[in-house]
C-alpha positions in Angstrom: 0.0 0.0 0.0 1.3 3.6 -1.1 0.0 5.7 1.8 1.4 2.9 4.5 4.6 3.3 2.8 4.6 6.9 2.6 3.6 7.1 6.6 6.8 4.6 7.3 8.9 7.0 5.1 7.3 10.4 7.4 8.0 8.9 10.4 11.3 7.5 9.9 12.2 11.3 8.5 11.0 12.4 11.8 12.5 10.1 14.0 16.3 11.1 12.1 15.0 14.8 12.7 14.4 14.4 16.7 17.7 12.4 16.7 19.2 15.1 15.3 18.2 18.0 17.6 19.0 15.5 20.8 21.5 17.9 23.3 23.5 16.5 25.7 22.9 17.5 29.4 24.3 16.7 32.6 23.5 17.8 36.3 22.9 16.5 39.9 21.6 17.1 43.6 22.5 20.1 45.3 24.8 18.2 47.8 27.0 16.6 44.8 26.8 13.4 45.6 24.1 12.1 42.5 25.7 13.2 39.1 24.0 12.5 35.9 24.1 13.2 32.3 20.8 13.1 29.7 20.4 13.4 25.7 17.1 15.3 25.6 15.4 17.4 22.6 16.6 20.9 21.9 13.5 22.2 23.6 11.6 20.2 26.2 9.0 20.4 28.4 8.9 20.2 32.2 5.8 18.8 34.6 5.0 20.0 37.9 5.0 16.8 40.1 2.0 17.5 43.2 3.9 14.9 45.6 4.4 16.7 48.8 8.5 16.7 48.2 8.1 18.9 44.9 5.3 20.7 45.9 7.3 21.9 49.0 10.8 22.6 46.9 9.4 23.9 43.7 11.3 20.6 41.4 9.9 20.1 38.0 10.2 16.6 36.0 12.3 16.4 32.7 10.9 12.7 32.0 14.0 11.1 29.7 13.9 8.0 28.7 15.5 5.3 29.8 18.4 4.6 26.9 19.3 8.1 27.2 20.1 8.5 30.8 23.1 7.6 32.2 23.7 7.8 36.3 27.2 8.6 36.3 27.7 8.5 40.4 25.8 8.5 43.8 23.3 5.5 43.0 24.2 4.1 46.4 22.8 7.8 47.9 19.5 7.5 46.2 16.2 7.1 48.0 12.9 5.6 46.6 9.7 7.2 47.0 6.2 6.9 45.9 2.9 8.1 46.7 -0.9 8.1 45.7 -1.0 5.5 43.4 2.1 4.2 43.8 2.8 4.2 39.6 5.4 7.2 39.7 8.6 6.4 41.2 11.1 9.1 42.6 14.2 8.9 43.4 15.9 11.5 46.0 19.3 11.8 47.5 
């Protein structure tokens, strides 16, 4: 089919295009010991999380995906927590 072939083409056009416009970022905690580094788009878009942590310090949520995250120290300094539902998962030195 034509049309399913020219839908595989768009999208594999956009994918190269997003790959293209990744940055690379990197950052941490405010005490030093949690460094990471992220490929994310050029422009992004942040959430407001409403757990009582965030909602207290004012954090937004980059969400990145997994394959382009890398932890590059502190993992042993890193805390679990979840609320409400449970589904979200946040980490916290």
């Amino acid at each position: 089919d034509e049309s399913a072939l020219t839908g595989r083409a768009v999208a594999a056009q956009a994918a190269e295009l997003m790959e293209a416009q990744l940055i690379m970022i990197s950052g941490g905690c405010h005490c030093r010991a949690v460094r990471f580094e992220a490929q994310v788009p050029r422009e992004v878009v942040v959430l407001d999380c409403n757990c009582s942590i965030c909602s207290m310090t004012g954090f937004r949520h980059l969400i990145v995906a997994h394959d382009r995250f890398r932890l590059l120290q502190g993992a042993e300094a890193l805390s679990r927590y979840r609320f409400g539902t449970l589904a979200a998962e946040h980490l916290f030195c």
